[in-house]
C-alpha positions in Angstrom: -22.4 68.4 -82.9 -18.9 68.2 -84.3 -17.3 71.8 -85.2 -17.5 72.6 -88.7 -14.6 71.9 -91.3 -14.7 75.9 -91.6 -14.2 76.6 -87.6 -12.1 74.0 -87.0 -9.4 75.1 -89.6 -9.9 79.0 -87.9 -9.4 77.3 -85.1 -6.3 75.6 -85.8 -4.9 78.5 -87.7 -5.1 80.7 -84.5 -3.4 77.9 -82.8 -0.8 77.5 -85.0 -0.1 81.5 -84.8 0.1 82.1 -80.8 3.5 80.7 -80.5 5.0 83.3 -82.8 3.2 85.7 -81.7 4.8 85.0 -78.0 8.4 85.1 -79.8 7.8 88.1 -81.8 6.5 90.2 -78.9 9.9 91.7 -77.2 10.9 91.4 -73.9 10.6 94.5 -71.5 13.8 96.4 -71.3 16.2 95.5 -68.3 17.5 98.2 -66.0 20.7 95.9 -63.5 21.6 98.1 -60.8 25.1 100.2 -60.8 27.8 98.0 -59.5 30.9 98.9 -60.9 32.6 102.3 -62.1 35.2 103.4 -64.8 36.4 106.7 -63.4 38.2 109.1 -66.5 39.9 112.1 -65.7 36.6 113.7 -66.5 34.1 111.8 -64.5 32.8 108.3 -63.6 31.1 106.1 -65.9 28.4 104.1 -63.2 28.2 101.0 -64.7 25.6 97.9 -64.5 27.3 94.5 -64.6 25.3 91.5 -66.1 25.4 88.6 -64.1 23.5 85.3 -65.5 23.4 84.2 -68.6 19.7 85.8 -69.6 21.0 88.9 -68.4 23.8 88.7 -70.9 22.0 87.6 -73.7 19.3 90.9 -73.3 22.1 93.5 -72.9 20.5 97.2 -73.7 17.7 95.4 -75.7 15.1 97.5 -76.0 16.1 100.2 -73.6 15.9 104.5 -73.9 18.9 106.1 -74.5 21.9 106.1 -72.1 23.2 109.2 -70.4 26.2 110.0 -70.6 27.9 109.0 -67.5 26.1 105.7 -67.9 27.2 101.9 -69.7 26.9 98.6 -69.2 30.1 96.0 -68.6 29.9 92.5 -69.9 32.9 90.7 -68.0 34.8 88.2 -69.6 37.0 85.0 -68.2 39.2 84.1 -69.1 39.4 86.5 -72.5 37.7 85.0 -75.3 36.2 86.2 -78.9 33.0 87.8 -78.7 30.8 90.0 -80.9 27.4 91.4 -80.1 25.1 92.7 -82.1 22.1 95.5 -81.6 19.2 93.6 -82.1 15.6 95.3 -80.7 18.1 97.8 -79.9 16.3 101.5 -79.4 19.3 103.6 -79.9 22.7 103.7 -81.4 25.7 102.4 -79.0 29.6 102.4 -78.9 31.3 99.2 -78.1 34.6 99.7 -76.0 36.7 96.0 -76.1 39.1 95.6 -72.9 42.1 93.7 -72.8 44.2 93.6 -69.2 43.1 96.9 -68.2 43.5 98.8 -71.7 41.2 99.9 -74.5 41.8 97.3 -77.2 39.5 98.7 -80.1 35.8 100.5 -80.2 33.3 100.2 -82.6 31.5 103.4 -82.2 28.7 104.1 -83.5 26.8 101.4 -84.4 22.9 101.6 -85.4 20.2 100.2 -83.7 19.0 96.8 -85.3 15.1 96.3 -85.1 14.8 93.3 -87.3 16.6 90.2 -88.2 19.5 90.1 -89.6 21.7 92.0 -87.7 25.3 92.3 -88.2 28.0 91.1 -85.3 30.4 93.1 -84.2 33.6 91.7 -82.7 37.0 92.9 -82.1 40.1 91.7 -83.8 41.4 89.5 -80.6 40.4 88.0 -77.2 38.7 90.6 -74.8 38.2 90.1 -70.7 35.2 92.9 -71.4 33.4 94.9 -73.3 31.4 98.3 -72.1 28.4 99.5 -74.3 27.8 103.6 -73.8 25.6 106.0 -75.8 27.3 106.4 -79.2 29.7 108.9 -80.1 30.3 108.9 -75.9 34.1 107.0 -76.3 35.4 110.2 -78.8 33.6 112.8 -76.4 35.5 111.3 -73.3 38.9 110.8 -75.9 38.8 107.0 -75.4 41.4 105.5 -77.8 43.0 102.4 -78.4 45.6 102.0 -75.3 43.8 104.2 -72.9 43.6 102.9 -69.8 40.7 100.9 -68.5 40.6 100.0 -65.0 37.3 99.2 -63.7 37.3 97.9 -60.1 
């Protein structure tokens, strides 16, 4: 016996609701191993290094706050315009731009996004990087516009 007109329309309704359901759900935070440093006359700043596009792309989505010796570099090149935003961010974050081994600007700061729209945030010229720490952590370490950033 065919399905009734009743369960098939259920049926199709639950069909037509599983792919958003897949795209809503957010991916599992990822944790990149330490593979570069930013040493300050205070201390070293371990930092993980994104390395294929996906890894880009998530970022610090969905991860627990940063300590404070602790970022994450996104490497740039040749310097281009860039912005990132905090989408299914957890936590608020300073962005540190790099140009040639020298702060270029920081957004510091900014709050966590957990819905759509989220703002971009880009800095006013070409960057070769950008390093994402806990916020409020570039004042606390006197990161400014100039200071020197040489990370190895």
């Amino acid at each position: 016996m065919p399905p009734s007109p009743r369960r098939f329309l259920s049926l199709a309704l639950l069909l037509s609701l599983a792919p958003l359901a897949s795209v809503a759900a957010p991916a599992p935070p990822q944790f990149l191993p330490v593979s570069a440093q930013w040493c300050l006359s205070g201390g070293c700043l371990d930092l993980e290094v994104p390395k294929t596009q996906e890894q880009y792309r998530r970022g610090l989505m969905q991860r627990p706050a940063l300590g404070p010796w602790r970022g994450m570099w996104f490497r740039f090149s040749p310097a281009q315009s860039v912005g990132f935003w905090m989408h299914q961010c957890l936590v608020p974050l300073d962005l540190v731009f790099l140009r040639d081994g020298k702060v270029v600007e920081i957004k510091a700061q900014l709050p966590a996004c957990p819905r759509l729209p989220c703002p971009s945030y880009k800095a006013s010229e070409a960057v070769d990087g950008v390093v994402e720490l806990q916020a409020g952590r570039a004042a606390e370490l006197g990161l400014t516009v100039g200071s020197a950033a040489v990370i190895p």
